[in-house]
C-alpha positions as CSV (number, residue, x, y, z in Angstrom):
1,X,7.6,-22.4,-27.4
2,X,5.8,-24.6,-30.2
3,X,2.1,-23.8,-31.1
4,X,1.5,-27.5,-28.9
5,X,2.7,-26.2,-26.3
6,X,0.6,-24.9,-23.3
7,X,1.1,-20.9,-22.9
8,X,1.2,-19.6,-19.7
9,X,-1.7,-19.4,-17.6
10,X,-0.6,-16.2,-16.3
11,X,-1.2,-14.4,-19.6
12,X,-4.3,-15.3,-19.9
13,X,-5.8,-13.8,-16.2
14,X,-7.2,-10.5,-17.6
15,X,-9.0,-9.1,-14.2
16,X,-7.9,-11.2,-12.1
17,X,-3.7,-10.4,-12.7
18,X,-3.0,-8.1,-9.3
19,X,0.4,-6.9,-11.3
20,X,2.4,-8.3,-8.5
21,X,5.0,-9.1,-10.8
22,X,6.1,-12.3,-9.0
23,X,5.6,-14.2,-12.5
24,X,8.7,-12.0,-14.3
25,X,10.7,-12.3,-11.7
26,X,11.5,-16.3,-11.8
27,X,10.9,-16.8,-15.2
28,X,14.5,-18.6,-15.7
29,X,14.6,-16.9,-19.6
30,X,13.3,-13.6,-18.2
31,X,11.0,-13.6,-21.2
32,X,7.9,-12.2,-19.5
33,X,8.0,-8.8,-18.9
34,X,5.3,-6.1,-17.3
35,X,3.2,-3.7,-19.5
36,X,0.7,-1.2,-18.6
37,X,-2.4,-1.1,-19.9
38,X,-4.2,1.8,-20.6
39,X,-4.8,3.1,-17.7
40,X,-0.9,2.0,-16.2
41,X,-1.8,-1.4,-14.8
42,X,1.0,-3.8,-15.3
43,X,0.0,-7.4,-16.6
44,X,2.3,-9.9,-17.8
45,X,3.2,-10.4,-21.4
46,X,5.7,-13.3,-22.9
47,X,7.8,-13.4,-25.4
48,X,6.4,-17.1,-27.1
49,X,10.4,-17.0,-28.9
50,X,11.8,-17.6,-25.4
51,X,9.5,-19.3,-23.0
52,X,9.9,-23.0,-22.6
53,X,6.5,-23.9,-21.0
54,X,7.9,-24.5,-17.4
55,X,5.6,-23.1,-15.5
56,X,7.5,-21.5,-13.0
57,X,5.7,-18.0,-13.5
58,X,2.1,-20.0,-12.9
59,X,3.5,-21.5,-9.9
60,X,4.5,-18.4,-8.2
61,X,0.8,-16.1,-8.8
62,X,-1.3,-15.4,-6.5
63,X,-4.3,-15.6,-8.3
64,X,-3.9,-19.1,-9.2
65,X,-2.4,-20.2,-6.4
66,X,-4.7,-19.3,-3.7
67,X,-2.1,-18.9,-0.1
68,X,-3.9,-20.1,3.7
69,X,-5.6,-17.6,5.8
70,X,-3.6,-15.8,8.1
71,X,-3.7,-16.6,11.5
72,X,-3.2,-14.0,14.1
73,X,-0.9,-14.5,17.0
74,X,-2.1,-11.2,18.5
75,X,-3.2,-8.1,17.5
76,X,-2.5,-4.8,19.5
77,X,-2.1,-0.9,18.9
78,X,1.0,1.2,19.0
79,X,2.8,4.4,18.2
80,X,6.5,4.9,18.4
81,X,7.7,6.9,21.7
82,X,10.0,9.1,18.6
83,X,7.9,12.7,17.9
84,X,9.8,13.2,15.0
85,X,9.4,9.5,13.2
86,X,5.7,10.0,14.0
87,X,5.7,13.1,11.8
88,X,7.4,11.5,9.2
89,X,4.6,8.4,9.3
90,X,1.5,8.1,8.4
91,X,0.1,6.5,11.2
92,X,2.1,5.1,13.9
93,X,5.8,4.5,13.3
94,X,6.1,0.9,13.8
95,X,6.9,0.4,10.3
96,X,10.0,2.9,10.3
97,X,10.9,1.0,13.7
98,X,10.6,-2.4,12.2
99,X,12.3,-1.1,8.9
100,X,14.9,0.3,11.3
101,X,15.4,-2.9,13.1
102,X,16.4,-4.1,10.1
103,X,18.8,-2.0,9.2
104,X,21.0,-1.8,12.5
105,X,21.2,-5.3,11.4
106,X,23.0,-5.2,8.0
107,X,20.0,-5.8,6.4
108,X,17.7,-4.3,3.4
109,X,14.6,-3.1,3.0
110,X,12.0,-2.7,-0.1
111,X,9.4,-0.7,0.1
112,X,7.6,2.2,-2.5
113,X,8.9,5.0,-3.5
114,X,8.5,7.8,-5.6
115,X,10.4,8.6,-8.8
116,X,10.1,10.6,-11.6
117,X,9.2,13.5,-10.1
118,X,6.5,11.8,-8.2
119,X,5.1,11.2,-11.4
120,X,5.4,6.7,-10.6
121,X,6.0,4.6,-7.5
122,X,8.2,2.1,-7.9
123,X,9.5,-0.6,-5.1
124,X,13.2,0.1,-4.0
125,X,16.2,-1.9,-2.0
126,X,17.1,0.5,0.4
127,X,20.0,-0.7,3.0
128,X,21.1,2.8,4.8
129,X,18.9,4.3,7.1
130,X,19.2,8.3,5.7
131,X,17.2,6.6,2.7
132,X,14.6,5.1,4.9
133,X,12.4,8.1,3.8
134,X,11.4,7.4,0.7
135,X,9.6,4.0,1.8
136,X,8.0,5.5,4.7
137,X,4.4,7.2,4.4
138,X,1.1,5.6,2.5
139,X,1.0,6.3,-1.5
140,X,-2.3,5.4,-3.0
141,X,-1.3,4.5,-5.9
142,X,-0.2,0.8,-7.5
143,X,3.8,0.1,-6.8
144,X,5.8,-1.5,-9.5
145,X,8.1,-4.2,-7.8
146,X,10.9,-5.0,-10.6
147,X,12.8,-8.1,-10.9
148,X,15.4,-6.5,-9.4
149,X,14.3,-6.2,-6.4
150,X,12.6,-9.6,-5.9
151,X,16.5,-10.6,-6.7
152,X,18.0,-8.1,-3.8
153,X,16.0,-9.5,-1.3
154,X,16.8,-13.6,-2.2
155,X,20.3,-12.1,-2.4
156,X,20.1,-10.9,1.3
157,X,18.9,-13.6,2.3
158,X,21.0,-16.3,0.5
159,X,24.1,-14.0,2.2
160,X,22.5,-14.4,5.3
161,X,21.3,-11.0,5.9
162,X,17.9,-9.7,7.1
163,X,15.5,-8.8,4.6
164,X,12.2,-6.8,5.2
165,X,9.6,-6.7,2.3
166,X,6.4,-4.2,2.9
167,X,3.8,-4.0,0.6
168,X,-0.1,-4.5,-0.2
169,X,-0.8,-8.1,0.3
170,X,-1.0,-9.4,-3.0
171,X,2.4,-7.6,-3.6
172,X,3.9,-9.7,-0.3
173,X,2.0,-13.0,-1.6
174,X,4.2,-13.1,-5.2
175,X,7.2,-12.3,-2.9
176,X,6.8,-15.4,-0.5
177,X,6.0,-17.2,-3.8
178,X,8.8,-16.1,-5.8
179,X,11.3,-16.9,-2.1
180,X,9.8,-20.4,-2.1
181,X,11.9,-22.1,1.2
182,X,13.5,-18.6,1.8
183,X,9.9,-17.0,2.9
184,X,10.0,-19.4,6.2
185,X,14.0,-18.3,7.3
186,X,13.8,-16.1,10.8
187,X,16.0,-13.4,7.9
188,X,12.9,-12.6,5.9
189,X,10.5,-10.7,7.2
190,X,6.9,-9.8,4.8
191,X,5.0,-6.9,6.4
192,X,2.1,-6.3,4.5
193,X,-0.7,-3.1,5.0
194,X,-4.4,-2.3,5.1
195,X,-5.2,-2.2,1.4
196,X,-8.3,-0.3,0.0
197,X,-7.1,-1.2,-3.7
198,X,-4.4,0.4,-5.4
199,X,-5.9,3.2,-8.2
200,X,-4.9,3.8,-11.7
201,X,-0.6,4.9,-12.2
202,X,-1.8,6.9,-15.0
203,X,-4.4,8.6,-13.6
204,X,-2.0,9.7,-10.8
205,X,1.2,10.2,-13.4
206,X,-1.5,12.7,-14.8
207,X,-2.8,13.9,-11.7
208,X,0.7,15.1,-10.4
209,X,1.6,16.6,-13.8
210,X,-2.1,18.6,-13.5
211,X,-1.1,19.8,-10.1
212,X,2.3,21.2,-11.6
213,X,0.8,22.9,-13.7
214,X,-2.0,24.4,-11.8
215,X,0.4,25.6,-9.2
216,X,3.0,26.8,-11.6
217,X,6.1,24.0,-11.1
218,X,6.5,20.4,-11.0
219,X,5.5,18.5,-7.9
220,X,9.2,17.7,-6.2
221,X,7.3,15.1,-3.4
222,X,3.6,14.4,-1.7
223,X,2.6,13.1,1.4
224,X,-0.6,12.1,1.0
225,X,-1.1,11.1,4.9
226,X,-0.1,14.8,5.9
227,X,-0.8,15.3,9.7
228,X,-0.4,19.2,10.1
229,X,-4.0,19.0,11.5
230,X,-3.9,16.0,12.7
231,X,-4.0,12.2,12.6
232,X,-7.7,13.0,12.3
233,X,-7.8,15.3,9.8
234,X,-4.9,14.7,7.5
235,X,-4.6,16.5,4.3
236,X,-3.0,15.7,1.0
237,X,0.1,17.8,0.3
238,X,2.1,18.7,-2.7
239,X,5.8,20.0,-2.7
240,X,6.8,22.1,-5.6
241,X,10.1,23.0,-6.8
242,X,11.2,26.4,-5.5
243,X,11.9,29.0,-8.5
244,X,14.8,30.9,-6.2
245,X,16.1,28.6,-3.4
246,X,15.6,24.8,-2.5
247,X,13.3,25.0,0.4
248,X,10.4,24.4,-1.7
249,X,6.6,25.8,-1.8
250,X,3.9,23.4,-0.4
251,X,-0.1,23.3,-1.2
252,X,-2.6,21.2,0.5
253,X,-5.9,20.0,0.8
254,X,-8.3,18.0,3.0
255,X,-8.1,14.5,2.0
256,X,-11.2,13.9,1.3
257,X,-11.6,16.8,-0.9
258,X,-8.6,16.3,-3.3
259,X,-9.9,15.2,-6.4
260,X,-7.8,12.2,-6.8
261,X,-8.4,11.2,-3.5
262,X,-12.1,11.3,-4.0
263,X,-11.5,8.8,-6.8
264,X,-10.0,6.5,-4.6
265,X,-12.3,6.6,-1.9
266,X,-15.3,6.3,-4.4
267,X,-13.5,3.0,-5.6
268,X,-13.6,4.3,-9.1
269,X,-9.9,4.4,-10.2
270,X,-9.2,1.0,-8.4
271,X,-7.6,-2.0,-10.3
272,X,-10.3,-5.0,-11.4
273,X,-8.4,-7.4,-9.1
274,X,-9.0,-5.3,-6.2
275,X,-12.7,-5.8,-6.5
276,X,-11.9,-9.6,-6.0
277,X,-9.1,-9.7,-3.9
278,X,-6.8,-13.0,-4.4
279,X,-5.0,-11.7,-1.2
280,X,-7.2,-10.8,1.8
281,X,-6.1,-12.2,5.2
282,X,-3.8,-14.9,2.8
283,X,-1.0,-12.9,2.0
284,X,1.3,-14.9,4.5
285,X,2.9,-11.8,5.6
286,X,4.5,-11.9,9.1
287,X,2.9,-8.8,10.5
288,X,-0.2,-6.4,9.0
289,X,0.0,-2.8,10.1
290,X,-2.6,0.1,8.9
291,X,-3.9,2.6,10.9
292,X,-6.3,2.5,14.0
293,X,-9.3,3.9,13.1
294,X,-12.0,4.2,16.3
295,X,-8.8,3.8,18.8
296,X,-10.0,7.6,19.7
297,X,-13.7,5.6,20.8
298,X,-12.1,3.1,22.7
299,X,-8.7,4.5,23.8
300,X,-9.8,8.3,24.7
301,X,-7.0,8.3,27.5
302,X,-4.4,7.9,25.0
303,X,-3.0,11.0,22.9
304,X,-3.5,10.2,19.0
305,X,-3.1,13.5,17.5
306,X,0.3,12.0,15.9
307,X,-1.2,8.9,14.8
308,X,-1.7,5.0,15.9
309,X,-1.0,2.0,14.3
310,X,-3.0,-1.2,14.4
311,X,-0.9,-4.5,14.5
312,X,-1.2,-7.9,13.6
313,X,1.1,-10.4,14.5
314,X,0.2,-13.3,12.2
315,X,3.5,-15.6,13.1
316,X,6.0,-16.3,15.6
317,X,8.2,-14.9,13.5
318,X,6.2,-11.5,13.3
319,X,6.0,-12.0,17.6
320,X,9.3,-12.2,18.0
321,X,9.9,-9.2,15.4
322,X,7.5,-6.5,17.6
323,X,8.9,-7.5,20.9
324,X,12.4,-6.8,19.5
325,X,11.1,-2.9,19.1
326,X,8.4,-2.9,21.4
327,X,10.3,-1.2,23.9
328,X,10.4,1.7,21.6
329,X,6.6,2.4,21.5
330,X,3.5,2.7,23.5
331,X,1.2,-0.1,23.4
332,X,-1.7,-2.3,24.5
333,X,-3.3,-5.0,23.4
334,X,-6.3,-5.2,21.0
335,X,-8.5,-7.6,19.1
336,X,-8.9,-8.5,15.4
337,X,-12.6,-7.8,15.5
338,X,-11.7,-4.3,16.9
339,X,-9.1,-3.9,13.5
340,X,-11.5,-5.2,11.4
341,X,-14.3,-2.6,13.0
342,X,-12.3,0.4,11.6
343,X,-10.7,-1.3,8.6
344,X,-13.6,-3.1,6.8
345,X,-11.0,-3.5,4.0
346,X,-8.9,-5.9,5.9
347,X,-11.2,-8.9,5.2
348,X,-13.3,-7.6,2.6
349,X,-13.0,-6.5,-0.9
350,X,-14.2,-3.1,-2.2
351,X,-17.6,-2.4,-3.8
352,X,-16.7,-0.6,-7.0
353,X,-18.2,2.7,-7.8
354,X,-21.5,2.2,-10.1
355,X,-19.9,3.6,-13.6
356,X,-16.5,2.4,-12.4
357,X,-15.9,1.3,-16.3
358,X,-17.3,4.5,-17.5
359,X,-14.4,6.2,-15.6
360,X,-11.8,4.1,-16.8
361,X,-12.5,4.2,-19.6
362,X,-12.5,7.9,-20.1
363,X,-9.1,7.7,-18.1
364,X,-7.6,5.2,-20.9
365,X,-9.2,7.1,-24.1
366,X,-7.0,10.0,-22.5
367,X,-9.4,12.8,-21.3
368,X,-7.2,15.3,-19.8
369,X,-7.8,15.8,-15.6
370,X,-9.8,19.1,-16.0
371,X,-12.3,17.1,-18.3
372,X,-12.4,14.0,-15.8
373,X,-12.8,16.8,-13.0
374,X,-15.6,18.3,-14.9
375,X,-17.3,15.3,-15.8
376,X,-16.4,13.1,-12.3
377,X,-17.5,15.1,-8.7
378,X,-17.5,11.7,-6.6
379,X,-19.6,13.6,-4.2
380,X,-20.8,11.5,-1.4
381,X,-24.1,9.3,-2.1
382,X,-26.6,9.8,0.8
383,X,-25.9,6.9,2.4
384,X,-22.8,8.2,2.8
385,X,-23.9,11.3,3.8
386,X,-26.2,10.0,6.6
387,X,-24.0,7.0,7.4
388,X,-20.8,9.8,8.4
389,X,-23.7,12.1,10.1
390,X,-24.6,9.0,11.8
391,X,-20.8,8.7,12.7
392,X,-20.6,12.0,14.1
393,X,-23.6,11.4,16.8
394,X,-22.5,8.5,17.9
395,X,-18.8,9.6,18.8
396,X,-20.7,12.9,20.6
397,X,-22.8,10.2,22.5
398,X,-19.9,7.9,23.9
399,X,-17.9,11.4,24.9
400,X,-21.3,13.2,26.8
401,X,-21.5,9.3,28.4
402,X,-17.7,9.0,29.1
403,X,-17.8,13.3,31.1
404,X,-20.7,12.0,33.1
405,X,-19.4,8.5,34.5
């Protein structure tokens, strides 16, 4: 590129880059590539030697080109009639049934997974369904989707093959981008989920390596959305290597009292672009899943120890995909108000924690996780406090008037 020409505008985003990684994937020279920052956000950075100012990767971001609102064709709850795939989910199995869909179909599926010891999450093509696994089950933590893997899924599609993409919305936005024409076939299929934000990778690559060594060997796999008490009451769990055999010692903790987890729900380990979502309710994805919090208010004859999904159809395309395993679940119909009720997040972007950048930056000048522990207690503020005591009376209200009706 000469010094008269115009750099890209993706370089230049700072906050607002949601590391979606759309902009690497169709540069034609591949000369942008994705870098973490300190604290393991990727951004964009181009290699001036190679780039010839087309502006393909500024034509494919999501922050600077704002997608329509979603519509919603119809919103309803379900949980997958299969025991076993609602253990293995964290809410209610309609992703591993839509996933599965795909499959018995000759298709692929990307979605996060794990690697490096559980120390990164990375997005995977997965077309068999014994690895299925390994994109099931929510991972707070960012996902980093490779160029590969925006190139499997064109290349399913261009072979005429079905191709299911899950992922936050701003992750499902680049890929629609990046598809172009491709996005709108009846083969592609974007599912994206009820995001929060998505926390630092380095605090978590440090986290897992602190919880090796607390508990004496590396972490071998988490489920973070563990439901041995219950959809309810989930817990955070750890699986270690095994010194002697391969079956593996677990730990656990109540969600909301795992350290890292605390983090996340204070909104202090949370990407800048989160704060300002590019992607809410415009990601163009097919169908939005998360879980249904408050179905136990409004749905008390229905068993949801196991989990229940919420479930937005925002096409025909994402209609036509639920009916096609909606024989396979339990379901009823819902509204979008009653989604948004329990998932605030859905439409609205996170307030971040008051000394958010204090955090940070004490996570990107390297303080180890005992220090950050020491320092950072995220206890509840007392609105919090009041608001979930507040909670509590009102559920015991609607059950003592639901017994005496």
């Amino acid at each position: 590129m000469n010094d008269s020409e115009k750099s890209p505008r993706v370089v230049s985003l700072g906050d607002r880059c949601c590391g979606c990684g759309a902009c690497a994937a169709r540069c034609p020279k591949s000369c942008i590539s994705m870098e973490p920052d300190d604290c393991g956000f990727l951004h964009p950075t181009v290699d001036a030697s190679g780039c010839v100012g087309c502006g393909a990767c500024d034509a494919v971001c999501p922050a600077l080109n704002a997608p329509g609102e979603d519509g919603c064709e119809f919103a309803l709850w379900a949980k997958a009639h299969d025991v076993g795939l609602l253990d293995r989910s964290s809410s209610g199995g309609v992703f591993g049934l839509l996933a599965g869909d795909a499959l018995s179909r000759g298709g692929v599926v990307a979605g996060a997974a794990w690697t490096d010891g559980c120390r990164e999450l990375r997005h995977v093509l997965v077309e068999d369904r014994p690895a299925l696994g390994a994109v099931m089950r929510s991972k707070y933590v960012q996902s980093a989707v490779g160029r590969g893997v925006f190139e499997g899924v064109r290349a399913a599609l261009r072979e005429g093959r079905p191709a299911l993409f899950a992922g936050t919305a701003c992750q499902v936005a680049g890929m629609r981008s990046y598809l172009g024409k491709l996005a709108d076939s009846d083969l592609f299929l974007g599912v994206d989920v009820i995001c929060h934000g998505v926390p630092s990778p380095e605090l978590w690559s440090r986290w897992v390596d602190y919880r090796g060594e607390a508990f004496g060997s590396d972490v071998c796999d988490v489920n973070m959305r563990s439901k041995t008490t219950g959809w309810l009451s989930f817990s955070a769990m750890y699986k270690h290597i095994a010194e002697k055999d391969n079956t593996g010692d677990t730990e656990s903790q109540i969600f909301g009292k795992d350290w890292y987890m605390k983090a996340f729900l204070a909104n202090a380990s949370l990407r800048s672009s989160c704060l300002a979502c590019p992607a809410k309710r415009s990601s163009g994805a097919d169908i939005t899943l998360g879980d249904f919090w408050g179905f136990q208010n409004t749905h008390p004859e229905v068993d949801n120890s196991k989990g229940v999904s919420a479930v937005l159809c925002n096409t025909e395309k994402g209609v036509r995909a639920f009916e096609a395993i909606s024989g396979l679940t339990a379901n009823g119909p819902a509204t979008l108000d009653g989604v948004i009720a329990g998932n605030p997040s859905l439409v609205h972007s996170v307030t971040p924690y008051p000394k958010r950048d204090e955090f940070l930056n004490d996570v990107s000048a390297g303080l180890s996780i005992p220090d950050l522990m020491d320092k950072w207690d995220f206890r509840p503020t007392l609105w919090q406090r009041v608001r979930g005591k507040l909670g509590g009376i009102k559920r015991r209200l609607k059950r003592l008037v639901g017994r005496r009706a």
